[in-house]
N, C-alpha and C positions, 0 to 999 in steps of 0.2 A: 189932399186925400191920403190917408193911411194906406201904407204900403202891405197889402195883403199876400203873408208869404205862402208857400206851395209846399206840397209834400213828396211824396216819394211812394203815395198810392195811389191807382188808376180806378177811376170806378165806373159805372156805366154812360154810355155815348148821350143822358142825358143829366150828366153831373159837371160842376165844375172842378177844377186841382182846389180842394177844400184844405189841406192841413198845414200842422207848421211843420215845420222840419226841427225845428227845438221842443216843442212839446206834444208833438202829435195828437193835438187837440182838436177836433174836428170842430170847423165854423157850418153854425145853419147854410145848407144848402139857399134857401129862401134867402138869406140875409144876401149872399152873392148874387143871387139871380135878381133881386131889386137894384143893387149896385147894377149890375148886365143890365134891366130894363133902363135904367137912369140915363145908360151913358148910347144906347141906341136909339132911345127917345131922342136924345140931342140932335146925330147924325144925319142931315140931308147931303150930305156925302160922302161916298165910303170909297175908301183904298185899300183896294188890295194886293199886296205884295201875291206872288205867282203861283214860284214852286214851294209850298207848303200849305198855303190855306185854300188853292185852287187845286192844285194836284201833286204830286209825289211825279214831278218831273221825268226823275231818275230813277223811277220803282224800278224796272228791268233792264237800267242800265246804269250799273253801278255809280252814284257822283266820286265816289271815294277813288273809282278807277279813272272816272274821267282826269280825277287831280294828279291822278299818278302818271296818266298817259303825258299831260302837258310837263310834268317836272321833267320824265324822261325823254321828252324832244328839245327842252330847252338843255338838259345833260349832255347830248347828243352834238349839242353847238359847243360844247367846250365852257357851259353855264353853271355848272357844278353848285359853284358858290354863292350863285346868285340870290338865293332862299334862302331863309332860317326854316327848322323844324318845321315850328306854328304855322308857316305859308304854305308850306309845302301838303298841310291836309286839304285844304278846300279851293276850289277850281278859281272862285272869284278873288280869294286873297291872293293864288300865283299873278292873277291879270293886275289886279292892284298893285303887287309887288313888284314886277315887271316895267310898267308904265311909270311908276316911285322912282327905277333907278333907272329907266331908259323911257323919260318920257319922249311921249310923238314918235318912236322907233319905231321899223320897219317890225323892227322884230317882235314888238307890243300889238301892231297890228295884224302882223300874222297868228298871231297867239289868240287873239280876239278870234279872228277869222274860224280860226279851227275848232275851236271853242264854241261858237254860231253855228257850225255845223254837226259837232255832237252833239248839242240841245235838240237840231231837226231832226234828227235822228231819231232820238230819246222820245219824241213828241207821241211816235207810233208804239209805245210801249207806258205811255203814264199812265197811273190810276187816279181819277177822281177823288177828292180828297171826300170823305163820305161828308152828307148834308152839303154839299157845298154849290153844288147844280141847284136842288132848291130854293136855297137861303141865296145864294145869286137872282134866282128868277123874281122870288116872292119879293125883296126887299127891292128892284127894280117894277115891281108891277105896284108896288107903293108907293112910286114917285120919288126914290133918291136916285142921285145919278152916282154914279159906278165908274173906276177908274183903277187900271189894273199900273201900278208903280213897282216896276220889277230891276234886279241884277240881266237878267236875263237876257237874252235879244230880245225885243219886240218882235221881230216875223216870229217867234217860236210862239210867244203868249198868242198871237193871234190867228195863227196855224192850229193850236189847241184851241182856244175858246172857240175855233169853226167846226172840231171834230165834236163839240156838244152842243151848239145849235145854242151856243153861248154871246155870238160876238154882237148883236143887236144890244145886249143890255150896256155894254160898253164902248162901243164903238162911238167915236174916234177918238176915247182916251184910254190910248194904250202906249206909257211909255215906258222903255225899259233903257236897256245897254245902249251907250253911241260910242263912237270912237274917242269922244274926253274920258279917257275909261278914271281919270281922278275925280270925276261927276258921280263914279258908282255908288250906290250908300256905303257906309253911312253918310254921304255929303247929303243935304233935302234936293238936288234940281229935279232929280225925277218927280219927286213930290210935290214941289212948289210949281213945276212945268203942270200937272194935273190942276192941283189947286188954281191957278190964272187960268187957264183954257175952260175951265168949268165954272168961274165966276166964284168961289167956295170962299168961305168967310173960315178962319181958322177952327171959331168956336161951334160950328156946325159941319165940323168934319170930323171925320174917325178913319184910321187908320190899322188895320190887320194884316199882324206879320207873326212870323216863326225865329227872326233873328233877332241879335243883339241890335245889330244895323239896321233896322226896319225899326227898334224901337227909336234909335239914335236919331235919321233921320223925322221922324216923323216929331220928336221933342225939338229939334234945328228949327224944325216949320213950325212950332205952338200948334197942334193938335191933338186931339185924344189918341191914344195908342189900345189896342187890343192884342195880349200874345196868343197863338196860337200853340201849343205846344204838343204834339201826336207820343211824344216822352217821358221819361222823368229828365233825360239829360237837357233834353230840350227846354222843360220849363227852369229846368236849375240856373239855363245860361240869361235869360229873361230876365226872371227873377233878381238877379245878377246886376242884370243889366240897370234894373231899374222899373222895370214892367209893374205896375200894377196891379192889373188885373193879366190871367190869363186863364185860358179855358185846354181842358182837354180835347174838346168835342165842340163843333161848331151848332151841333142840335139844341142846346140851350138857346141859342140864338136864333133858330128858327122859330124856334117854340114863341118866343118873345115875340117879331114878327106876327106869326099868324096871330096872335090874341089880339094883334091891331086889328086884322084885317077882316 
């Protein structure tokens, strides 16, 4: 598949990231959304990564603060040096980083810990990632099964999907965070752990994420990958990554959806 690059213009919640970034040539809207139906016709089971194509986790509680609260308690232990830069921006790269130089530590699992518990937090302040309650419910009432593959804790994905009357389409494949925190993506177990529990054949799975790492794991496991990207920095990093497709807007995909139904 030809790698379809992204731009750096947003356009309505039923468009996909259409341009290129070298020539700012606009592709038929139509041409992408046949590609989109192609590759959700496939899918009889879908994975979804958490905070970003389910909800915005951290809408009203900062992640950016969460990463700074964890760097400043690990400072606080006389850990100063234990980051580079890069780790030091995103909550799941500290735990990663952490676990890298002190694996199975006490002090990896207290990190964890506290980390588990600003996610519960954070749960009473997400916002629904728009179309995503739907495009959950529809694409479940047409008989794929549903599996939520997150960084995240599991009680937190499952604490939310109960505050939307969510956890029936998924339920019991909810795995996220365990204490192997070197399991985190980009490694596939959380992926592969969904895929076996659900009986899932690689080429009749799909996988939707907002990360570099959602797209990594999900290539580890041989499945189709979809980027979500609410950005431009977001799709830049995908794009990047390797992502082939990625959408703005999850609404093209409901749209596709319902024309089954």
């Amino acid at each position: 598949m030809v790698r379809r690059p992204l731009g750096n213009h947003h356009h309505g919640p039923d468009t996909l990231l259409v341009t290129s970034d070298a020539t700012k040539q606009t592709v038929p809207v139509a041409e992408e959304k046949e590609s989109l139906r192609e590759l959700i016709k496939r899918a009889r089971f879908v994975l979804f990564d958490f905070d970003g194509p389910i909800c915005r986790l951290f809408a009203g509680h900062s992640a950016e603060r969460v990463a700074r609260e964890q760097v400043r308690w690990l400072e606080e232990r006389g850990l100063h040096g234990l980051l580079t830069e890069e780790e030091r921006a995103d909550s799941h790269a500290v735990l990663r980083a952490v676990d890298r130089r002190c694996p199975g530590s006490d002090l990896a699992a207290e990190l964890e810990e506290r980390l588990t518990q600003q996610e519960l937090t954070a749960v009473a302040s997400a916002w629904p990632t728009q179309y995503a309650d739907p495009l959950i419910r529809t694409w479940f009432a047409l008989g794929a099964r549903l599996a939520v593959t997150t960084n995240n804790s599991p009680a937190v994905a499952s604490r939310y999907l109960a505050t939307r009357g969510l956890t029936s389409c998924f339920a019991p494949h909810i795995y996220g965070r365990t204490q192997d925190l070197h399991l985190l993506k980009p490694h596939p177990h959380c992926v592969q752990r969904a895929l076996g529990a659900m009986g899932a054949t690689p080429e009749a799975s799909l996988m939707i994420g907002d990360t570099a790492s959602d797209f990594e794991a999900a290539a580890a496991a041989g499945i189709d990958f979809l980027g979500y990207a609410r950005n431009d920095r977001k799709a830049k990093v995908l794009r990047e990554a390797g992502a082939e497709m990625v959408v703005s807007s999850l609404g093209p995909m409901l749209d596709v959806l319902r024309e089954r139904n």
